[in-house]
N, C-alpha and C positions, 0 to 999 in steps of 0.2 A: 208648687206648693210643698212646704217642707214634710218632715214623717208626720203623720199624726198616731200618736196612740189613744187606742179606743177606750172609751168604756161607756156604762150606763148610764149618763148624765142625764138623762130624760129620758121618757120611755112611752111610747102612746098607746091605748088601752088595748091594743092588740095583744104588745109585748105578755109574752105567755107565764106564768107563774110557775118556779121550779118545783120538778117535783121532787119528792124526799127521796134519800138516797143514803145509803150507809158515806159514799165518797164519790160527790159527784166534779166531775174533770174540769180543771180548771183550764180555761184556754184564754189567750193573750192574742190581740189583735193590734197588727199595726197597717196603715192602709196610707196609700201612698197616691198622690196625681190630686184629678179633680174632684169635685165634689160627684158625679156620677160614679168615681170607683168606691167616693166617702158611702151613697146609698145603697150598692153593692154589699160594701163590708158588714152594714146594717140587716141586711137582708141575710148575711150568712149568720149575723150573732145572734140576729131573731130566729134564725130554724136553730141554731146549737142549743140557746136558751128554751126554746119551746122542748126538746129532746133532754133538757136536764142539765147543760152542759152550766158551769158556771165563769163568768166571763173577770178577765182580772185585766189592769192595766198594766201589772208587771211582770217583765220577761220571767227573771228570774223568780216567779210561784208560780209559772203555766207550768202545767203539763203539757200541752199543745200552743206551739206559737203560728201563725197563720200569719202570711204578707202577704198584702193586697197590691200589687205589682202596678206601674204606669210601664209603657212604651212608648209612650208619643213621639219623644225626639229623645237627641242620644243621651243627654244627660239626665234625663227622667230614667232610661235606661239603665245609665251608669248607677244612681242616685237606686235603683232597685235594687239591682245586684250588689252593694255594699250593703245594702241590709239586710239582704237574705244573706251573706254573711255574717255578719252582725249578731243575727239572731241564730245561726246555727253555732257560734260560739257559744250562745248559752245554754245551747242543746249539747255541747260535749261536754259544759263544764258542770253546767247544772241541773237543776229535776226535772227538765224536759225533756218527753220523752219522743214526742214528734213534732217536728218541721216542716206546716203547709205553705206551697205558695201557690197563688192565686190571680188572676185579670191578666191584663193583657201581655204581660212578657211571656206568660204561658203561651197565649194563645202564637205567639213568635216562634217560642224555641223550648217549646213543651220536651223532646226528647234530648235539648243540650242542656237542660238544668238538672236534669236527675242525675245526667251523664257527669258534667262535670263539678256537681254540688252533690256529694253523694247524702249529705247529711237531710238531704230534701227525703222525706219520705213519700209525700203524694202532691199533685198538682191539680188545680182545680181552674178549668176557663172559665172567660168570662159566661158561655152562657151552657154553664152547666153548675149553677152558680149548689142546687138542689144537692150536689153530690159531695160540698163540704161534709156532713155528716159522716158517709162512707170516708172519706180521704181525713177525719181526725178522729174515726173508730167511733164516735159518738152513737149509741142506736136511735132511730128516727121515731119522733112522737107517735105514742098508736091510741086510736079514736077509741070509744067505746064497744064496738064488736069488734076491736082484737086486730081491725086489719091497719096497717101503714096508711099514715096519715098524706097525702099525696098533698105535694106543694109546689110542684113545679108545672108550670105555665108554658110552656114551650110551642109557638103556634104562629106562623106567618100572617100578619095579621094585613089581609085586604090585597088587592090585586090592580086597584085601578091605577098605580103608581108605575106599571110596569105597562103597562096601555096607553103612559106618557111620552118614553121612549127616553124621558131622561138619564136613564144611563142605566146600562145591560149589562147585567151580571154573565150573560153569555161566551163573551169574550176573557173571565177569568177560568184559572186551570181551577178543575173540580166542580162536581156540583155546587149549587145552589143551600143542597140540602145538608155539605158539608161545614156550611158556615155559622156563627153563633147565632142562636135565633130564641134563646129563653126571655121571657118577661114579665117583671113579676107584676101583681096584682093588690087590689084590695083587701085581698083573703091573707097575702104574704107576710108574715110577721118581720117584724122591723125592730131593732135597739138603737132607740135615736143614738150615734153620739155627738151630735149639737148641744148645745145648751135648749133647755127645758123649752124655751118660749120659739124659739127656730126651728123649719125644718127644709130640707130640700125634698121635694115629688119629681122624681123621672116621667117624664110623660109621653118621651118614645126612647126606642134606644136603636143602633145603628145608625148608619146614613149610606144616601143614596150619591151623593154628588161627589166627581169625580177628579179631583183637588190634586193635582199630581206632587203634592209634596206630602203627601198623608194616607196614611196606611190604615185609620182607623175602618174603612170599612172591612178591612178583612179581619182587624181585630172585635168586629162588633155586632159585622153582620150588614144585611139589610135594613134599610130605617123602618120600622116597624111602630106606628102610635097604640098607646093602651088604649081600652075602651073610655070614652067621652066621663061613662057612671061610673068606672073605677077610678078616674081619677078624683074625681068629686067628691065619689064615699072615702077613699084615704084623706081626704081634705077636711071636711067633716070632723071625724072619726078624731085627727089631729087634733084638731079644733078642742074639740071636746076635752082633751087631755091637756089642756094647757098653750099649745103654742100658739101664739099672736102676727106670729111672721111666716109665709113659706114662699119659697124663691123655688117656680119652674124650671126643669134640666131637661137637656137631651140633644144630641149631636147638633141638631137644629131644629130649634122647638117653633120657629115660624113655617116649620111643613107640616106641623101638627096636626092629622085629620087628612092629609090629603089619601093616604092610601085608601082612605076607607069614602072617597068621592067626596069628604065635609072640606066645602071652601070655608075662609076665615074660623078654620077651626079653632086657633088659639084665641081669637077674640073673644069666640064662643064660649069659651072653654075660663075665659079672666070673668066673663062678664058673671056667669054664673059662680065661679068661687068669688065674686066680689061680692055676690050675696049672702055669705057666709056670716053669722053674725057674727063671732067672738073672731074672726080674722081681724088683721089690722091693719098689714101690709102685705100687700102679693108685688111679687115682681120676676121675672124670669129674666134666663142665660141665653146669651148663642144666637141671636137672630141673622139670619143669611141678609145680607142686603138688597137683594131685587126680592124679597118675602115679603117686605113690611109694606103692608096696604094702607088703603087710608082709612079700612073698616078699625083695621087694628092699631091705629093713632088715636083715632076717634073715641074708641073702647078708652085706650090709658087717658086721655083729656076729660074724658067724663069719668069714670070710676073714680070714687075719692079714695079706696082702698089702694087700687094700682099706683103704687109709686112711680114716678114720671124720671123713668129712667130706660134707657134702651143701649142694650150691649149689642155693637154692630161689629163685628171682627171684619174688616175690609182686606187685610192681610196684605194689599201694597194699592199703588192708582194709578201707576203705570199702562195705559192700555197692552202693550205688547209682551209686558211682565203677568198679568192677571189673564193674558191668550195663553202661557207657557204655561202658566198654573190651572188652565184651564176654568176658571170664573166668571171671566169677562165682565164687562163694567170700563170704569176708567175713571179720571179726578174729574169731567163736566158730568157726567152723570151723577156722582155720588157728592158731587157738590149743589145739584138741584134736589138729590134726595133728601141729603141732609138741613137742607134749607126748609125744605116740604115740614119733616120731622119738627122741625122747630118752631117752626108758625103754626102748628097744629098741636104742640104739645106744652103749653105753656112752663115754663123753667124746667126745659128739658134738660136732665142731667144723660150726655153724653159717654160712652166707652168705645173705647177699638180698640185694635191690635194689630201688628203690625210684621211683616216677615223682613226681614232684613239680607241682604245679600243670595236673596234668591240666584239659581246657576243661573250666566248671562246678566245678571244685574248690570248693567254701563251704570258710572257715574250721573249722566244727566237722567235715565233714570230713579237715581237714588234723589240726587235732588227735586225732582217733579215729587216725588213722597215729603223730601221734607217741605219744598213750597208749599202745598198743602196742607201739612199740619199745623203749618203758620199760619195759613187762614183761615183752616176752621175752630182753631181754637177747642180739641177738646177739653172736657171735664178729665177726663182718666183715661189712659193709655198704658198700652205693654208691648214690647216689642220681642219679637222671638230671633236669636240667630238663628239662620240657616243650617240644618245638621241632613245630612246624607240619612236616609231611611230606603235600606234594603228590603224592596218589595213596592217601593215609592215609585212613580211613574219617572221622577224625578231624578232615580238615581241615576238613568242611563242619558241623563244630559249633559254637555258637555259647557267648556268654557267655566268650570268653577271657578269660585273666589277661594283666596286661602282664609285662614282663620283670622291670620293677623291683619289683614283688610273687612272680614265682616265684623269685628271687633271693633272697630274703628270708626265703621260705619253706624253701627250700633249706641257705639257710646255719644255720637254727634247727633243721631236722631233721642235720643236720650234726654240728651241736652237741652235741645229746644226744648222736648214736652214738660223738662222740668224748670224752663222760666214760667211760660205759658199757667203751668200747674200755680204756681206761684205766686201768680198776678191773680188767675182767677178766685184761689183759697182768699189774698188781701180782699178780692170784692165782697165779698159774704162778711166780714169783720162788720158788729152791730145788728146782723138779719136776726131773725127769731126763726126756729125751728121746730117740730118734734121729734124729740130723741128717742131711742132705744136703749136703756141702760142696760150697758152686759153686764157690769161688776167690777172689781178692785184691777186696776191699771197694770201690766207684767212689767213696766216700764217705773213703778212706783208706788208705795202703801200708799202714798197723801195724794193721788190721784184716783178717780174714775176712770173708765170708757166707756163711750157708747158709739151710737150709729145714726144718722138721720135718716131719710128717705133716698139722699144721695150716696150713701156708701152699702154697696154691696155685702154682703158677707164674705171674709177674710180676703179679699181681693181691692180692696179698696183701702185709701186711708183710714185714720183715726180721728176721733173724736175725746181730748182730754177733758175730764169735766174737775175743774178745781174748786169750784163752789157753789155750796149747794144749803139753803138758807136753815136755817135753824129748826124750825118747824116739820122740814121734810125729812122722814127716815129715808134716803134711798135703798131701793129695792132691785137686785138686778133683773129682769125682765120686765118691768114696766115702764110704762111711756111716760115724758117729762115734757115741758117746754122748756126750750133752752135757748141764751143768746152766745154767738159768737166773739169771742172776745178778743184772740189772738189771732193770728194764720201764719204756716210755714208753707215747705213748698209742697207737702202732701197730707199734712194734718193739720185737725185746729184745736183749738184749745174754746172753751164755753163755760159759763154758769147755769144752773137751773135757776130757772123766774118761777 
């Protein structure tokens, strides 16, 4: 995901109301990776704002600039560190006077960015999210008797996860109790910066599963779910203020409830926000593939709120590539699952993802992925190059690919998904839909965009709307029906009827 710079563009009625102040601190937020570091960044501008702090989209009028750091893979990496420079240039040259950075590159190499970015003045992990306040001098909200207003959640939530045996924290150096373990709440104030009608809810954070290409447990913690009523009441609560859309997150939100013994907790969990009145659309991220049950197909086929879309990140189908990676599964299994999903989910709109040039990769393995992607035909795909992650189980494997072979590899599996892409967008030319009108085109004045029930928030294609009848003011956040009228190989073009 490219940078985002933050601001107020919606605000749900938690968001705290400043208080007066001869000169209260302006701070700038820029937040970087997936939308889970997006509702992070949220959570820090809702404790700055509830504390007085005043939030700006431009570098150069903060007082305090804050980066919300990715680590994932190396160019997310890379892709941080140019902007925590970036924004420490506007700290030498202009009214800034401190430089936070924040999430997960912290949690990596918390004592080499101070060291070798002097201009960093404090560092904040991810799960000490509470301690922005101290790390940009802001003083912390104080309640009516005078004492600190306490908003940090910090608390291991549930035990039966660990009585599964699916994977032991025992075996890593350090305690348990050294790893990120904060999570916010109901109570936790939030500054959307989505658009007013959208919103993302984390509904657990960390993970358990032991992916030997990925570091996120140690940047994140153990997977941890919120309480079933907090996430409801933030749902709600949302609701209330305006937003019509919210899309569930969290390392993998189909283990939702397990810690706490609740099976088919995410179904649980759609079924009851699908009773929501003023919601419109629910949809969530991240589903593990051997997670998805048939209670939780069944849920998105009947809820009419649940948009009929399922993000399966399968990451290759290789049996002996998905043993290295530690997954397991393979392309007969997840071609019955996927079959399952389809017959049960009527115009299932598909996603995955895909690892390319995993170490050991053989050709005929590369090709058994792309065989496969020829025959299942997804809706929407991404594919990640392969990048070395020190601390990855994966680093210490051998038989790497070089670059200029997973490049290669990459731009061929590319390829396909972009005929496939192509041909499915031509089918949809004529369908009728409802749209989600976001507002005026970046691409165009004389256009719209929106979003259907098949496009994700900013991960998905687009939706150009070129006409729209006379009668109707469009309005961005409200719903339309619209026909397809064009299709390329990742967007389409539409009219509102």
């Amino acid at each position: 995901m490219p940078v985002k710079d933050l601001t107020s563009t919606a605000a749900d009625e938690n968001t705290p109301e400043t208080p007066q102040s001869t000169r209260p601190q302006k701070v700038g937020f820029v937040s970087l990776g997936c939308p889970k570091n997006l509702v992070d960044s949220e959570v820090m501008m809702g404790l700055l704002a509830r504390s007085g702090a005043e939030l700006t989209t431009r570098a150069e009028d903060a007082d305090v600039i804050v980066v919300n750091t990715c680590s994932f893979i190396e160019s997310a990496q890379q892709e941080s560190v140019n902007t925590i420079l970036e924004m420490a240039g506007h700290k030498t040259a202009g009214k800034a006077r401190k430089l936070v950075v924040a999430g997960c590159l912290v949690e990596r190499f918390r004592d080499q960015i101070r060291k070798d970015i002097p201009e960093v003045d404090a560092v904040v992990g991810t799960g000490e999210l509470e301690k922005i306040l101290a790390a940009t001098g802001i003083a912390p909200a104080v309640v009516p008797n005078n004492s600190p207003l306490v908003v940090l959640q910090s608390r291991p939530e549930g035990d039966a996860r660990a009585a599964q045996g699916r994977f032991s924290r025992e075996s890593w150096d350090g305690a348990i109790s050294d790893l990120p373990n904060y999570l916010y709440d109901e109570s936790t104030p939030r500054v959307l910066a989505t658009p007013r009608h959208m919103a993302y809810i984390k509904i657990a954070e960390g993970c358990d599963h032991p992916c030997t290409f990925c570091i996120i447990p140690q940047l994140r913690g153990q997977f941890r779910s919120r309480r079933f009523e907090s996430v409801v009441a933030e749902a709600e609560r949302l609701a209330r203020s305006g937003v019509r859309e919210i899309t569930l997150i969290g390392q993998d939100t189909t283990c939702y409830g397990e810690d706490f013994g609740l099976k088919d907790g995410l179904a649980l969990l759609l079924e009851k926000l699908a009773g929501i009145e003023d919601l419109r659309w629910i949809r969530f991220l991240y589903a593990y593939p051997n997670k998805v049950t048939g209670k939780l197909l069944e849920t998105i086929a009947t809820q009419e709120k649940i948009c009929s879309y399922m993000d399966v990140p399968l990451q290759h189908v290789s049996a002996s590539v998905l043993k290295r990676m530690k997954r397991g599964g393979g392309a007969d299994v997840f071609l019955r699952s996927i079959a399952k999903m389809r017959r049960m989910v009527p115009d299932l709109t598909l996603r995955t993802s895909f690892i390319v040039g995993f170490p050991g990769e053989t050709e005929k393995e590369f090709e058994e992925m792309c065989d496969f992607i020829s025959e299942v035909q997804f809706d929407w795909m991404g594919a990640f190059s392969y990048s070395d992650q020190e601390g990855a189980a994966a680093y210490e494997l051998e038989k790497k690919l070089s670059s200029r072979e997973i490049e290669r590899r990459h731009k061929h599996l590319m390829g396909i998904q972009r005929q496939i892409s192509k041909k499915k967008k031509k089918a949809l030319v004529g369908r009728e839909f409802d749209l989600l009108l976001e507002g005026p085109s970046e691409e165009s004045d004389l256009l719209l965009e929106g979003r259907t029930p098949m496009h994700a928030p900013e991960i998905d294609g687009k939706v150009f709307v070129n006409d729209v009848p006379e009668e109707i003011e469009p309005e961005p956040g409200q719903f339309y029906r619209c026909q397809i009228t064009e299709a390329h190989e990742y967007d389409l073009v539409a009219r509102i009827v």
